[in-house]
Structures are given as structure tokens and as C-alpha cells.
VODRENNU-747032 format. One record per residue (C-alpha): residue number from 1; chain; x, y, z. Coordinates in steps of 0.25 Angstrom, whole numbers, always signed. Layout:
N
+-----+------+-------+-------+-------+
| pos | unit |     x |     y |     z |
+-----+------+-------+-------+-------+
| NUM |    A |     X |     Y |     Z |
...
+-----+------+-------+-------+-------+
This chain:
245
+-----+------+-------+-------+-------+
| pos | unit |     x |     y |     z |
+-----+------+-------+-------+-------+
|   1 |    A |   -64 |   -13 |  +105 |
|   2 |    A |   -67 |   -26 |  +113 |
|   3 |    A |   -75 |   -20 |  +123 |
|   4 |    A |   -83 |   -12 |  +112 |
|   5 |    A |   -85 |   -24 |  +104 |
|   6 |    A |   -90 |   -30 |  +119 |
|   7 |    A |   -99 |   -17 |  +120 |
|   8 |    A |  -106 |   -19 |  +109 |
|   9 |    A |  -108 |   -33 |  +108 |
|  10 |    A |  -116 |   -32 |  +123 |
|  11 |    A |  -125 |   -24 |  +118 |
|  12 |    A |  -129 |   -34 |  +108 |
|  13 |    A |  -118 |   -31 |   +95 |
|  14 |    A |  -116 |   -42 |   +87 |
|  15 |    A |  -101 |   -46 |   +85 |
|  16 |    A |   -96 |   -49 |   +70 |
|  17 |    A |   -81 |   -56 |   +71 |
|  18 |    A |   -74 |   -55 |   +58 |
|  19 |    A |   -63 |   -65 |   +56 |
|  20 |    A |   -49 |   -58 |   +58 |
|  21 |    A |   -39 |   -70 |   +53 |
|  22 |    A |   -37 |   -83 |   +46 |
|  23 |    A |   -37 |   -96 |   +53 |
|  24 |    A |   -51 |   -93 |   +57 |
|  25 |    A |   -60 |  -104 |   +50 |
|  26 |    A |   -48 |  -113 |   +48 |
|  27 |    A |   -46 |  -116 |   +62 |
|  28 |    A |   -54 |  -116 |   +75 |
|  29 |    A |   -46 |  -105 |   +77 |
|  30 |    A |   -46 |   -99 |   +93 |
|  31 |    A |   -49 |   -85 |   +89 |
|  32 |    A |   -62 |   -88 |   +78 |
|  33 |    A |   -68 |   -95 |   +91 |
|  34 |    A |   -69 |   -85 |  +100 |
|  35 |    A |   -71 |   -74 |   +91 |
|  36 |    A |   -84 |   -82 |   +85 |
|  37 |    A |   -87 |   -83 |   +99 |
|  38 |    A |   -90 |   -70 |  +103 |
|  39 |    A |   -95 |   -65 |   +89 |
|  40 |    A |  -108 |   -65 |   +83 |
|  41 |    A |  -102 |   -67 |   +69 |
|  42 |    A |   -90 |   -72 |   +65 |
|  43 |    A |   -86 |   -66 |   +53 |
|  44 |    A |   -75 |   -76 |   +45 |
|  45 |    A |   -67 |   -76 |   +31 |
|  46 |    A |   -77 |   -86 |   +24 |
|  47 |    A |   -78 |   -97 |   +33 |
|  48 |    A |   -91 |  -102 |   +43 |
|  49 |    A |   -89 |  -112 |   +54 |
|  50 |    A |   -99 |  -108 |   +65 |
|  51 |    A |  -113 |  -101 |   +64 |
|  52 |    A |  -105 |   -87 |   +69 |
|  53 |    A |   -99 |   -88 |   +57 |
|  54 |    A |  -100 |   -79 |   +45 |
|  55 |    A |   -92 |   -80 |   +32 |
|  56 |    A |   -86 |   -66 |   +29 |
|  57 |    A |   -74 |   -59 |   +21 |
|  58 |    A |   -58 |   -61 |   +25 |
|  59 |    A |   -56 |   -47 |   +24 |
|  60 |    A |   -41 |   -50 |   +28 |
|  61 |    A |   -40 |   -59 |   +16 |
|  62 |    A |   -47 |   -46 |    +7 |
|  63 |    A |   -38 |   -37 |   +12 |
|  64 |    A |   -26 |   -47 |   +10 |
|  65 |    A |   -31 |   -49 |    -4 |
|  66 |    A |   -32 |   -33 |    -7 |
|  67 |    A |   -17 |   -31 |    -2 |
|  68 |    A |   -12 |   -43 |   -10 |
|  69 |    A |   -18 |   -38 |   -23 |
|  70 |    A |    -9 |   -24 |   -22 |
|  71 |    A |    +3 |   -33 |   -20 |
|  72 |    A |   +13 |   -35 |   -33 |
|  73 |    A |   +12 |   -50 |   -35 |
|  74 |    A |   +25 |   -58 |   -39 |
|  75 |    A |   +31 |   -72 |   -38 |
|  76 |    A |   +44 |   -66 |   -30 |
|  77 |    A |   +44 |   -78 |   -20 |
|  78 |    A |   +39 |   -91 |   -25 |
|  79 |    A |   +35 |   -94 |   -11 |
|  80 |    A |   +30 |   -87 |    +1 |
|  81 |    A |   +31 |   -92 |   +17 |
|  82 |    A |   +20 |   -87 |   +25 |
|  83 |    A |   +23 |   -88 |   +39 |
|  84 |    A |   +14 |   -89 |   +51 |
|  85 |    A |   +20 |   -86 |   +65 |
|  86 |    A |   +31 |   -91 |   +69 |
|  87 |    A |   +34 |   -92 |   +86 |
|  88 |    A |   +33 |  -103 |   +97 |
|  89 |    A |   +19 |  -104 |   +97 |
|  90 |    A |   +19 |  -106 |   +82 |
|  91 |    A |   +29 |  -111 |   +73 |
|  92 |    A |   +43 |  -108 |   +76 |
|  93 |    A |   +54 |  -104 |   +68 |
|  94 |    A |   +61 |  -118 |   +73 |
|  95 |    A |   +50 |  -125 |   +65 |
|  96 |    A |   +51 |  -117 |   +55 |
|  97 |    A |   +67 |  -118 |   +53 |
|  98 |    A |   +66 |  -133 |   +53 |
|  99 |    A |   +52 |  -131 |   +42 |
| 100 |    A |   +61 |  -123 |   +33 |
| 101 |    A |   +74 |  -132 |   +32 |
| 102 |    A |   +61 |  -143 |   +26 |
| 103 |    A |   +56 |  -131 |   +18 |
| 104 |    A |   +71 |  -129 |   +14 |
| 105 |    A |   +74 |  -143 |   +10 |
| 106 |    A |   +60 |  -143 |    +2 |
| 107 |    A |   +57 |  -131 |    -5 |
| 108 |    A |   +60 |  -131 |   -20 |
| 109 |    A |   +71 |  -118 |   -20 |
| 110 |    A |   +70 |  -118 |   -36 |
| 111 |    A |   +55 |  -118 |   -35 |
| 112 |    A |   +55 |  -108 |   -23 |
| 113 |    A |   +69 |   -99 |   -23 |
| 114 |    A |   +63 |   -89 |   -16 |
| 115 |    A |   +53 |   -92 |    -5 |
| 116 |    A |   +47 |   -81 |    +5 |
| 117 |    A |   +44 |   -81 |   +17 |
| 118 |    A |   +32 |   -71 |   +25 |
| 119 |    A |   +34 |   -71 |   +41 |
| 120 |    A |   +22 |   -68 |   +48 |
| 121 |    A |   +20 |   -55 |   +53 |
| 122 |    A |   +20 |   -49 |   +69 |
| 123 |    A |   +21 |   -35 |   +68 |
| 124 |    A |   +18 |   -25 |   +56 |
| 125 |    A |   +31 |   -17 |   +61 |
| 126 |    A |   +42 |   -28 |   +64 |
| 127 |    A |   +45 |   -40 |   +54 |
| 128 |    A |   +43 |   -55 |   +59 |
| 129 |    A |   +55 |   -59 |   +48 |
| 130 |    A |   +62 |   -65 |   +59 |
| 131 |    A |   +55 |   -77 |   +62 |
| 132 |    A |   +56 |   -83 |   +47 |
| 133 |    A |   +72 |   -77 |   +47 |
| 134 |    A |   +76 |   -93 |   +49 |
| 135 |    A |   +74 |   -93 |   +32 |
| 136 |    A |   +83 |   -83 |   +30 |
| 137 |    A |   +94 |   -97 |   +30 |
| 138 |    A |   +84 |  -100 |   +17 |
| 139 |    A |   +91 |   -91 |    +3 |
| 140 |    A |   +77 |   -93 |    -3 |
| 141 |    A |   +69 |   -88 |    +7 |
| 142 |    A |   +65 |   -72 |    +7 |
| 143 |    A |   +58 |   -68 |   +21 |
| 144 |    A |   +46 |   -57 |   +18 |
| 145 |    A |   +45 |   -47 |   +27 |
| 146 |    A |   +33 |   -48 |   +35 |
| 147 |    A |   +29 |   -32 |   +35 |
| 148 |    A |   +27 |   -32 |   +21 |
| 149 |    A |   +12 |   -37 |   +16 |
| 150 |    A |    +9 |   -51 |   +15 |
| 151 |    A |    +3 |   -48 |    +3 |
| 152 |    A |   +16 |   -43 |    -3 |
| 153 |    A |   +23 |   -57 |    +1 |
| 154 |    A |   +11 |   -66 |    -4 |
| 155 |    A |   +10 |   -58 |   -17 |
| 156 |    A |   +24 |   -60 |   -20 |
| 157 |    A |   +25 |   -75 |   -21 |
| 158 |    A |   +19 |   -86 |   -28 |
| 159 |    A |   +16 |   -97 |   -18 |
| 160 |    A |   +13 |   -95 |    -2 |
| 161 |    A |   +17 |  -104 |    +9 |
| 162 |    A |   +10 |  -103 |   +21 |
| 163 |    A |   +18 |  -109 |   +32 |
| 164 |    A |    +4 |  -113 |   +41 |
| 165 |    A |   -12 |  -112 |   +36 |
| 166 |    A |   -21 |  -107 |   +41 |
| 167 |    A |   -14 |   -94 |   +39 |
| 168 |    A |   -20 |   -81 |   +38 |
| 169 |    A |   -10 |   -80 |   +25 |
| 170 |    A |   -14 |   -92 |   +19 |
| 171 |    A |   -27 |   -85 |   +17 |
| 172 |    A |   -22 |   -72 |   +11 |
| 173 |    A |   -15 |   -80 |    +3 |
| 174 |    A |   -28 |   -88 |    -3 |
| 175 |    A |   -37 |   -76 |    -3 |
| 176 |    A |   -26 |   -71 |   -14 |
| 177 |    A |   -25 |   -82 |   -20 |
| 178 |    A |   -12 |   -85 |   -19 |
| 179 |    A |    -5 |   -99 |   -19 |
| 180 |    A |    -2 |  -103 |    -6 |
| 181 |    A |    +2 |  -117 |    -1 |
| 182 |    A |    +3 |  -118 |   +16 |
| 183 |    A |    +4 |  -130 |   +28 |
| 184 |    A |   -10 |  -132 |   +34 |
| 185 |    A |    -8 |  -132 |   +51 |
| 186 |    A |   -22 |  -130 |   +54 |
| 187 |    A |   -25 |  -143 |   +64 |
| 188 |    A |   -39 |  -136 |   +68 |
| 189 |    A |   -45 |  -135 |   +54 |
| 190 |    A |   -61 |  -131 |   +54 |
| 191 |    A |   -68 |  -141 |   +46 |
| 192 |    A |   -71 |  -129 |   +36 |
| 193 |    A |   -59 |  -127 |   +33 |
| 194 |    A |   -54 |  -142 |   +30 |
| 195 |    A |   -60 |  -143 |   +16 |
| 196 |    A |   -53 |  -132 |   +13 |
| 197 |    A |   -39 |  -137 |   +19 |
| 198 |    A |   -41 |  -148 |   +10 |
| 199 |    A |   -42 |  -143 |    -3 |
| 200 |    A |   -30 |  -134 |    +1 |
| 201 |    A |   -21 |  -147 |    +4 |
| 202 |    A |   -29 |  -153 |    -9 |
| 203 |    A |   -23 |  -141 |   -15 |
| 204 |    A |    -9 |  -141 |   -10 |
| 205 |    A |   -11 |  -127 |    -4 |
| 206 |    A |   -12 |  -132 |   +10 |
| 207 |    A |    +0 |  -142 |   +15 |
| 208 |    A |    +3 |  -151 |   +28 |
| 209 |    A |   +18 |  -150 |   +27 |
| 210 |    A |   +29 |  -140 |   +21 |
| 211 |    A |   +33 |  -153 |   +15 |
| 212 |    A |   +18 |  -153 |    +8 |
| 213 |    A |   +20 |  -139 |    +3 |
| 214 |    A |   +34 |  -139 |    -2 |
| 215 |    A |   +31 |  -152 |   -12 |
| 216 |    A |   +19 |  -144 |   -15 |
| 217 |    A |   +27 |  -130 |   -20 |
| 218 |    A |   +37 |  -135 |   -24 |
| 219 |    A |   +32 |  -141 |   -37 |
| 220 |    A |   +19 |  -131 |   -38 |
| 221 |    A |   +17 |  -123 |   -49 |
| 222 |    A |   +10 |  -112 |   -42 |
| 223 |    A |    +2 |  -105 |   -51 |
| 224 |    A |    -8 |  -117 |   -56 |
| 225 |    A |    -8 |  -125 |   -43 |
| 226 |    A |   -14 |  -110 |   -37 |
| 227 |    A |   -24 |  -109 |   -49 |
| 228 |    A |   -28 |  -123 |   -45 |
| 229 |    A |   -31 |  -120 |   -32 |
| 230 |    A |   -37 |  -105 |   -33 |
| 231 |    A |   -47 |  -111 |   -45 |
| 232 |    A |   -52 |  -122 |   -34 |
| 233 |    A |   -65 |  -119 |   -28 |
| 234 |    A |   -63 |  -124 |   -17 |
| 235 |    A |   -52 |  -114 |   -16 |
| 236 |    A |   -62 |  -102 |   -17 |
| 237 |    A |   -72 |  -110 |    -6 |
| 238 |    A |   -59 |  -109 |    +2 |
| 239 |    A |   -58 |   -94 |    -1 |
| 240 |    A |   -72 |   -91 |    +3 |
| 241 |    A |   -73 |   -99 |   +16 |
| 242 |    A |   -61 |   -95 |   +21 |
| 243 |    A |   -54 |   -83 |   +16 |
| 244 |    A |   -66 |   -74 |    +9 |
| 245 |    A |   -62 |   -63 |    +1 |
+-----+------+-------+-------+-------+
């Protein structure tokens, strides 16, 4: 395919590159610079930083929103613990063991006496479960399986945590409308996305610590701080620049 795309493009085909992940917009991402580079037009989710640009559709997001809305929608799990990779290069489960006792120590158990918690997937065949199993010494912690739908987990709780935004599943969640509360790691912000980071800290959907979102959830009513937030415009500016449905 690489050497058909090549084909054409010397003999003067013009190349369209269509966003294929979040991140992209939110960060000078590695990938979005060269894959502009060799494009003609870059094809994103909404946003526009340079002339190659062009504002488009998140198709990912629309097919995340199709298989959502066939999803039988509860309140099971008062909370939900999106999970990013985990390994050396990233976060390990060291951190994470010693990020949990502050969790443990913080967390309201009557508010939250079930919390869940969604590993990320490597393989559409073998489970990941293992690298969240250091919760298992939690009672209150259920660990989803991460070859069932996403949309199944997110559709059966009330409240999202995302562990680190950007993530891919921050913006599913949005795109759904579902409330969300995450920790902003992102030191290599674009400068259009930084309005928008703003009115999400303003909003207490975005957080710098776990210390941050715990006194936040723990005395949220979740309900009418969501319809707050959704009923913003700048929430819907937000949808349109970077998750477009």
C-alpha cells in the first residue's frame, strides 16, 4: 500500500491524511508533524493550526457514539477508572501502588462503594487484567475486563475518571456526553487548546492532582454539575474544535 500511495503521489496525486487518534491538536504530537509533512491536506477532528489543515469529522468519535447508544445504560458503578498504558516507558504499577494507598486513604467508600476499574487494552484475544491486579487488595474495586466494549463499561457508570488526559477516551467520553472528571499531564499544550483546558479546570473537569479530583467527587452531585457543564457554550465550542461529530 506504501509503495502504491508513492506510485501515485509521483505522478502528481494529491495526498489527503485523515486524523487517526486523539492527542493530535492537543499536543505537538511526533506523529501529526510528519504525517502533515508529507500530506497535501490534513484532515483533523475540528481543529486548525497550520494552513494544511482542514477542519473535518471524528469518525472514531461517531462510531464510538453509535455503539454507546445500543448499550443499556445503568448507574452499577458509581465510578469508572480509565487506564492508560501501564509499563517502564510509562507509568508503572509501582507508581501506581503507592497512587492508590492516597486514593485509598481519600476516596469516600460510602459515596463510592463500588468503583471500577477499565485496563487498557493490547490484544483483542488475551486480557491486560493483570497489570491493574495490585487493586484486587481493594474490596470495592470491581476490575472490567478489557475484551468487552468500552462502551459497555462507560455506559454502566455514572461518573468517569480518566487516570491522564489527553486520552483517546476522554474524548469518547465527551462526545457522549458523559460526566467525566480526569488529571491534565499535557506539558506540550498547543495554544488552541489552552482556552479550552481552562474552562475545563474552571469546570472542575480537568484536575492537577488525584488529590484535586478526589475533594472534587466526593461531595459532587453529579447530575446538575454535568448539566452545568454540557449547557456551556463553550462546551459545545470545545466539541466542535476538537472532537466533531
Amino acid at each position: 500500500m506504501e509503495l502504491v500511495i508513492a506510485t501515485y503521489i509521483e505522478h502528481g496525486a494529491k495526498l489527503h491524511w485523515y486524523q487517526h487518534g486523539a492527542y493530535y491538536g492537543e499536543l505537538n504530537h511526533g506523529a501529526q508533524v510528519r504525517e502533515r509533512r508529507i500530506a497535501d491536506v490534513y484532515r483533523t477532528w475540528g481543529w486548525k493550526i497550520e494552513p494544511k489543515d482542514e477542519p473535518w469529522k471524528a469518525y472514531r468519535l461517531m462510531r464510538f457514539q453509535q455503539d454507546y447508544a445500543k448499550q443499556q445504560k445503568s448507574n452499577r458503578y458509581p465510578l469508572l477508572i480509565v487506564f492508560g498504558v501501564i509499563n517502564s516507558a510509562y507509568t508503572d504499577t509501582e507508581f501506581f501502588t503507592a497512587y492508590f494507598k492516597v486514593f485509598d486513604q481519600k476516596i469516600d467508600k460510602n459515596k463510592y462503594p463500588v468503583i471500577a476499574a477499565r485496563p487498557r487494552p493490547f490484544s483483542r484475544l488475551f486480557s491486560n487484567q493483570k497489570e491493574v491486579e495490585f487493586l484486587k487488595r481493594y474490596a470495592y474495586f470491581t476490575i472490567c475486563s478489557d475484551l468487552e466494549p468500552i462502551t459497555q463499561n462507560i455506559a454502566e457508570s455514572e461518573l468517569i475518571f480518566q487516570i491522564s488526559v489527553p486520552a483517546t477516551n476522554f474524548l469518547e467520553c465527551l462526545a457522549v456526553k458523559k460526566p467525566v472528571v480526569g488529571i491534565l499531564s499535557n506539558d506540550q499544550e498547543t495554544e488552541i487548546v489552552k482556552p479550552f483546558y481552562a474552562f475545563c479546570k474552571e469546570k472542575k473537569i480537568l484536575h492537577d492532582s488525584l488529590e484535586s479530583v478526589l475533594a472534587h467527587i466526593n461531595h459532587l452531585d453529579v447530575s446538575s454539575w454535568w448539566q452545568e457543564v454540557v449547557s456551556d457554550p463553550r462546551y459545545h465550542e470545545f466539541e466542535k474544535r476538537f472532537f466533531n461529530t
